[in-house]
C-alpha positions as CSV (number, residue, x, y, z in Angstrom):
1,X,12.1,48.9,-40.0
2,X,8.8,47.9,-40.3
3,X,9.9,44.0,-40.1
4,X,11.4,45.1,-36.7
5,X,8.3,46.8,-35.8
6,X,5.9,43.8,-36.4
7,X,8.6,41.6,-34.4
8,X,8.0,44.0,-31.4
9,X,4.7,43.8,-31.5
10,X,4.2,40.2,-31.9
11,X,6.6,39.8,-28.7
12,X,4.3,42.4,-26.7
13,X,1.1,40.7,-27.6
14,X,2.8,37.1,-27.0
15,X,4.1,38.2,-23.7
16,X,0.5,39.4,-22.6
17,X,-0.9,35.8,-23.7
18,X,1.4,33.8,-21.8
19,X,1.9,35.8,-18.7
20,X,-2.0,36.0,-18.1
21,X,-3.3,34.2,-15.2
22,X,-5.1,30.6,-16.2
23,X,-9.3,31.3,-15.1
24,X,-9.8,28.5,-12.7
25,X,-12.1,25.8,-13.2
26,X,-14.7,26.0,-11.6
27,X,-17.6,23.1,-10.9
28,X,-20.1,22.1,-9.1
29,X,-19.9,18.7,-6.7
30,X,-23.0,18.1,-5.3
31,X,-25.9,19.1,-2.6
32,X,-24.9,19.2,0.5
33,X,-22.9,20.6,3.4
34,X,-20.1,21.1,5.1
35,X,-17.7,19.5,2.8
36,X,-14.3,18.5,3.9
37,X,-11.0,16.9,2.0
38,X,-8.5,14.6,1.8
39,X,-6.1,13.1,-0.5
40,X,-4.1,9.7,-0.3
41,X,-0.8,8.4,-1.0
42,X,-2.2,8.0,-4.7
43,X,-2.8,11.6,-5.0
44,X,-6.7,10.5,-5.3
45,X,-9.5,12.9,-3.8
46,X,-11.8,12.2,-1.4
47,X,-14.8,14.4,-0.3
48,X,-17.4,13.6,2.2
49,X,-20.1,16.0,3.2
50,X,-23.6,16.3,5.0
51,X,-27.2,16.0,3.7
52,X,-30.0,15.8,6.3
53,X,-28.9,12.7,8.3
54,X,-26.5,10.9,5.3
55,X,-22.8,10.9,5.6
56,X,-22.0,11.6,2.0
57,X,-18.7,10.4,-0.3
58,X,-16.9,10.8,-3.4
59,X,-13.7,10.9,-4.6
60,X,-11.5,12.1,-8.0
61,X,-8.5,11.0,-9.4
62,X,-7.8,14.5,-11.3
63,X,-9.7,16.9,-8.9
64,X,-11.3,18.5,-12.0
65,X,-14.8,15.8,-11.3
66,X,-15.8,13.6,-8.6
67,X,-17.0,10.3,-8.4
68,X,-21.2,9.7,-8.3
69,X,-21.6,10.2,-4.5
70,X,-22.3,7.3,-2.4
71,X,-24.3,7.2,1.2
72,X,-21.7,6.3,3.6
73,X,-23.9,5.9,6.6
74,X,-27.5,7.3,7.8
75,X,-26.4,8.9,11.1
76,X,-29.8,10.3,13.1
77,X,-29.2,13.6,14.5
78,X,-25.8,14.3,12.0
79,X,-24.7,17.4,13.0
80,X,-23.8,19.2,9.3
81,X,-23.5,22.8,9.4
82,X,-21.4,25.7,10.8
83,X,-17.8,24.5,11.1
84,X,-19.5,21.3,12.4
85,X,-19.7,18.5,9.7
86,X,-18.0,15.2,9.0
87,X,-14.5,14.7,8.8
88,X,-12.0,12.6,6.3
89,X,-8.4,11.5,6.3
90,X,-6.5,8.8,4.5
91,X,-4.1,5.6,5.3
92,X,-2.4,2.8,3.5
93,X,-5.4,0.7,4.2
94,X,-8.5,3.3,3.4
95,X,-10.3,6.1,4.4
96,X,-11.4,6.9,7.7
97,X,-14.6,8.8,8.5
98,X,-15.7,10.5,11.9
99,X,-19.3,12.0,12.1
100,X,-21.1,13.6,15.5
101,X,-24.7,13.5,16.5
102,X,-26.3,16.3,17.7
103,X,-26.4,15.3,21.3
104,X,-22.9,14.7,21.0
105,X,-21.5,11.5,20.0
106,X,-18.9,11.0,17.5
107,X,-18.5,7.9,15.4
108,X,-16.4,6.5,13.1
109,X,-16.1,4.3,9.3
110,X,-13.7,2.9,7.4
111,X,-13.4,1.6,3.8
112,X,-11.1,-0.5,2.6
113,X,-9.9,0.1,-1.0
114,X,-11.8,-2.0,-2.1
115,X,-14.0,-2.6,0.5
116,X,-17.5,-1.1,1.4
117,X,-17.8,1.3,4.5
118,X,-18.1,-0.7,7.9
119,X,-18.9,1.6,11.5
120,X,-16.4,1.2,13.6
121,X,-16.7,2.8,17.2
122,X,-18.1,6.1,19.2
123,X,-14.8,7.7,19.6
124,X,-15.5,9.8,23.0
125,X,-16.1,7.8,25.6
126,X,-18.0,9.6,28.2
127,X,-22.4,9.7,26.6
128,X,-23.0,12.9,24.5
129,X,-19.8,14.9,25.6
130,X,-19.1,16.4,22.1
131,X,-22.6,18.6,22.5
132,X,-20.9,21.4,20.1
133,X,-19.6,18.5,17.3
134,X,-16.4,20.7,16.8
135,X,-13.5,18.3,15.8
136,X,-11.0,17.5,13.1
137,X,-9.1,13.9,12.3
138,X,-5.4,13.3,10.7
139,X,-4.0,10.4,9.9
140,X,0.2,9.6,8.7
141,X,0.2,5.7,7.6
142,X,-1.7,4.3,10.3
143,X,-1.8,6.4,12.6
144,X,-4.9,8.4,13.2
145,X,-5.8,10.9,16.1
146,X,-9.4,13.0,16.2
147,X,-9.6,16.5,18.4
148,X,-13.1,17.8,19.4
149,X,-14.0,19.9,22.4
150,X,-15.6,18.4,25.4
151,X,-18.4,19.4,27.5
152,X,-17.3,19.8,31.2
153,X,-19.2,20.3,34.4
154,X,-20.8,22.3,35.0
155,X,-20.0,24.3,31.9
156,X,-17.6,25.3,29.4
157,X,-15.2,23.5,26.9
158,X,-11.8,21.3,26.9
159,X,-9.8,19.8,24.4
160,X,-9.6,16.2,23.7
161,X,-8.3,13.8,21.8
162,X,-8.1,10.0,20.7
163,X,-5.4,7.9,19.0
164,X,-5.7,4.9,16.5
165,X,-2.6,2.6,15.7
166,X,-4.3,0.4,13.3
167,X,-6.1,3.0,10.6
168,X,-9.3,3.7,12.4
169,X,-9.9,0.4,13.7
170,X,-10.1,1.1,16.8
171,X,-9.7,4.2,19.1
172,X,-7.6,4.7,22.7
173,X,-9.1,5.9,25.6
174,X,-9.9,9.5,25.5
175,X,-6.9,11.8,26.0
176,X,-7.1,15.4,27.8
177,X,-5.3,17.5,25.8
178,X,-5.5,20.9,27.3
179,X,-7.7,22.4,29.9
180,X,-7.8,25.7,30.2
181,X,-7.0,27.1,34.0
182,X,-10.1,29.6,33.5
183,X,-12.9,27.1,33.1
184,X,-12.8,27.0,29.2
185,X,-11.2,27.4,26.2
186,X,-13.1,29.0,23.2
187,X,-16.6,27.5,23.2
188,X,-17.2,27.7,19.2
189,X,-14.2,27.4,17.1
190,X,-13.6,24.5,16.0
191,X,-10.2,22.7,16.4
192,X,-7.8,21.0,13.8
193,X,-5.0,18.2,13.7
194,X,-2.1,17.4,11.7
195,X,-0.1,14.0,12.3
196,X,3.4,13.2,11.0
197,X,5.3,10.3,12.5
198,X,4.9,10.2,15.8
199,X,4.3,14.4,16.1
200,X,0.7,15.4,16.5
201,X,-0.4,19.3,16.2
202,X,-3.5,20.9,17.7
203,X,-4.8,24.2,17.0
204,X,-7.6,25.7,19.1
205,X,-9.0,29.2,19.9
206,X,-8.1,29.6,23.8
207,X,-10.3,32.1,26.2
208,X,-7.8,33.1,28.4
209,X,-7.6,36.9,30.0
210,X,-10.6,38.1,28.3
211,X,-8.5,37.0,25.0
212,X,-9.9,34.6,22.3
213,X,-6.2,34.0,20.5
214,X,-4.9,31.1,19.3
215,X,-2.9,27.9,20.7
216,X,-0.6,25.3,19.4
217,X,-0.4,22.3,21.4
218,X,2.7,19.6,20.1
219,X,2.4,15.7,21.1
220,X,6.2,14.0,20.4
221,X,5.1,10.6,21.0
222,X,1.5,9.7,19.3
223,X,-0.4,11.7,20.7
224,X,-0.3,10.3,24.1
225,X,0.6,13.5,26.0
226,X,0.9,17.2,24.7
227,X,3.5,19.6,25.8
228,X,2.1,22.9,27.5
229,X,0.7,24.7,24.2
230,X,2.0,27.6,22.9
231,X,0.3,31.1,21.6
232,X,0.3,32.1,18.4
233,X,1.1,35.4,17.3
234,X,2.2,38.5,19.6
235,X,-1.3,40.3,19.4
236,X,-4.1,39.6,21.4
237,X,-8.1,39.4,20.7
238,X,-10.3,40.9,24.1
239,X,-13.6,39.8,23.4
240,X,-16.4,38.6,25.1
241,X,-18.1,36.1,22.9
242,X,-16.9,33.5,20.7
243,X,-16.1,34.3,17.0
244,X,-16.6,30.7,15.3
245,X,-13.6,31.0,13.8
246,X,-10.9,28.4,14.2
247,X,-8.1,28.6,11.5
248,X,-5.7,26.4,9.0
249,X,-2.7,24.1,10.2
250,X,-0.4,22.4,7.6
251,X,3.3,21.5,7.7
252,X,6.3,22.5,5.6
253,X,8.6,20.0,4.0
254,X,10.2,19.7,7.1
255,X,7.7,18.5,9.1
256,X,7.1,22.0,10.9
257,X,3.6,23.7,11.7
258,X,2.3,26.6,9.5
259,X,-1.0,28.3,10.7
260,X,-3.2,30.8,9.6
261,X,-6.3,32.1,11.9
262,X,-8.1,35.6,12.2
263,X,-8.2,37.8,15.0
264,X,-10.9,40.7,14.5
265,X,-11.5,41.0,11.0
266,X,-7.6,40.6,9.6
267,X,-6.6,36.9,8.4
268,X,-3.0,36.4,9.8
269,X,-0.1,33.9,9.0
270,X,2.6,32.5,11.4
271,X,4.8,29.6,12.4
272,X,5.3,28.0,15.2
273,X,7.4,31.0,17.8
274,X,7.3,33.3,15.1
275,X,5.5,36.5,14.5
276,X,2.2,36.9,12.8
277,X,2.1,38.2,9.4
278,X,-1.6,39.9,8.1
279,X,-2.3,38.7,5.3
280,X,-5.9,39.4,4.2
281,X,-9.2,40.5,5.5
282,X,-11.8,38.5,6.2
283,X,-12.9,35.0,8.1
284,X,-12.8,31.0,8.0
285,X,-9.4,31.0,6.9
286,X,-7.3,27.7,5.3
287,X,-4.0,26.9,4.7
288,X,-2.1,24.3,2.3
289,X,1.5,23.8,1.6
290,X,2.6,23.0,-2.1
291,X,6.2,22.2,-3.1
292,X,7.6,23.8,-0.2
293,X,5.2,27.5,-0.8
294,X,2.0,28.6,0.9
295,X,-1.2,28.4,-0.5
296,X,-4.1,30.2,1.4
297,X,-7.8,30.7,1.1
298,X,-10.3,32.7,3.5
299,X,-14.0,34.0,2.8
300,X,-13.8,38.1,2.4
301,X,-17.2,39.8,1.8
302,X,-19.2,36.9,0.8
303,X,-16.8,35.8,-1.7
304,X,-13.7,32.7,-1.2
305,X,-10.3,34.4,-2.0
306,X,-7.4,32.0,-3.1
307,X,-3.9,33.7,-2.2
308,X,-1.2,32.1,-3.9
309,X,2.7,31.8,-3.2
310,X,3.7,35.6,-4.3
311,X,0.1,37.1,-2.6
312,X,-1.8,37.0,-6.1
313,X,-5.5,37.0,-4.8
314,X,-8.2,34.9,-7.2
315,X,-11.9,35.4,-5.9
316,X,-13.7,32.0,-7.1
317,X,-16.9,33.5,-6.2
318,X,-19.7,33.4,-3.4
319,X,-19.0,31.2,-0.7
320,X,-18.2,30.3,2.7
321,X,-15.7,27.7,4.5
322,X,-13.4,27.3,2.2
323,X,-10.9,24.1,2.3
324,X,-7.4,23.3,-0.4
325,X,-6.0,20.6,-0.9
326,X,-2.1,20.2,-3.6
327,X,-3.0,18.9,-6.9
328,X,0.6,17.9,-8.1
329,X,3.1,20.8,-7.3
330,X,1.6,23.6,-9.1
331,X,-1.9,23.3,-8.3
332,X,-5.0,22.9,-5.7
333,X,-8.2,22.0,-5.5
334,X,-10.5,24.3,-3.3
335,X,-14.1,23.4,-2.4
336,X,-16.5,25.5,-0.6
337,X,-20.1,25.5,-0.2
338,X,-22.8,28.0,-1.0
339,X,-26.9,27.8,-0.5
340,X,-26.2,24.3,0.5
341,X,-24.4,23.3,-2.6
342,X,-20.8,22.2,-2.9
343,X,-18.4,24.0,-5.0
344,X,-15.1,23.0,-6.5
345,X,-12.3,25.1,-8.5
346,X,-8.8,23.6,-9.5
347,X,-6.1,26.9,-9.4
348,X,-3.3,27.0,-11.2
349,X,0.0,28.2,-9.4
């Protein structure tokens, strides 16, 4: 009996051990701001970031420590700081960088893989029409596109975008990709882009009816023209002034848009024509897909929340403007910053 006892026991205490949730590990990156993330066909990290007027880089092979950072460029007037920073994405032949000034230029680099970084081009091509240096960039082999919002006369904001065909060599002329028909969409929130084949995605914060919600706009060839883009979500936002808030877009292993975005202080999740689900509470929401399951972060209170697949919450800490990025299948990296250091944590699944 008491052999049976001990057995039981051992098997309780065992079962506690192995069913309790892995601590993350946590690090720090480096000074700076505004970091953003990418990872290659390698499954190689690779961070860039802000510092006065230096375009920052590094990269990892596990996630869990990054290279010594490197200056990618010294770009007067960098624009670093909320939502607005550099921007990264990868392709078979490097990595491709795009930074904005402050009076509203945006440029991008490229480095080779072995290579050192080389400028390549202002992106917009009307003078200092990116004045609120809100954009993102994605890339799918070698193709590339970049989304910011434009300036228009005599006010207010519209959504544009460029293409690349040959990994960030070179940029098309500027595309429109939605203007809204009352005068501007969202002034503040920044945008984001995901490319697959020849399928582009764009998420942005519309102002339409008093309503700051949220709009998908799909490109089936490059990039080169959008279909009229959709709303997210059944509910609405009426406010008058602009939240800075702009949202996560990924896809699922079929290639189809997942999005997650706030609207007054909830964090909600939806697909493309589908209903929103709440999810959280909080602001700067991010979203990454891993092996077919949702991975999402957000910053609630002060603090960056990690919800993984199953809607176990793990709160990394103080922070703000969270990013993940998949670390195999059954992990990510997130990074954050906080008092103008970066912050990293690898999450177990």
């Amino acid at each position: 009996m008491r052999t049976i006892t001990l057995l039981i026991v051992s098997f309780f205490f065992f079962s506690i051990t192995f069913c309790r949730e892995k601590e993350p590990f946590r690090f720090a990156i480096a000074n700076g701001r505004m970091p953003n993330i990418t990872r290659d066909k390698s499954n190689n990290i690779h961070i860039v970031y802000g510092s006065g007027d230096s375009i920052m880089y590094a990269s990892s092979k596990t996630g869990k420590s990054f290279s010594t950072s490197s200056v990618v460029a010294v770009l007067p007037g960098l624009f670093a700081s909320a939502m607005r920073g550099p921007q990264i994405a990868a392709t078979p032949g490097g990595i491709i960088v795009t930074a904005c000034t402050k009076n509203g230029n945006i440029f991008s680099y490229r480095k080779e893989t072995a290579g050192k970084w080389s400028k390549s081009t202002k992106v917009n091509d009307a003078d200092e029409t990116a004045k609120e240096a809100l954009m993102g960039i994605s890339a799918d082999g070698n193709n590339a596109y970049v989304v910011w919002l434009g300036a228009k006369q005599p006010k207010g904001q519209d959504v544009f975008g460029a293409r690349s065909v040959d990994g960030g060599k070179t940029w098309s002329k500027n595309i429109l990709v939605y203007a809204s028909p009352e005068s501007t969409v969202c002034e503040c929130c920044k945008p984001s882009v995901l490319v697959k084949g020849n399928k582009v995605y764009i998420m942005f914060r519309n102002f339409l009816h008093g309503n700051r919600d949220m709009y998908l706009a799909t490109s089936v060839n490059g990039g080169s023209s959008f279909v009229q883009a959709q709303k997210l979500g059944t509910g609405n936002w009426k406010l008058n002034g602009c939240p800075m808030d702009g949202g996560g877009l990924a896809l699922d292993n079929n290639g189809n848009p997942e999005t997650v975005w706030r609207r007054e202080g909830k964090i909600y999740a939806s697909a493309q024509g589908q209903p929103e689900k709440e999810i959280g509470e909080g602001r700067a929401c991010t979203i990454e897909t891993v092996n077919g399951k949702k991975v999402y972060a957000w910053t609630e209170k002060g603090d960056v929340i990690v919800m993984k697949p199953g809607s176990a919450k793990t709160n990394l800490g103080k922070g703000s403007l969270p990013l993940i990025k998949a670390l195999g299948n059954d992990r990510v990296l997130c990074v954050w910053e906080n008092e103008q250091q970066i912050h990293g944590a690898v999450v177990e699944l």
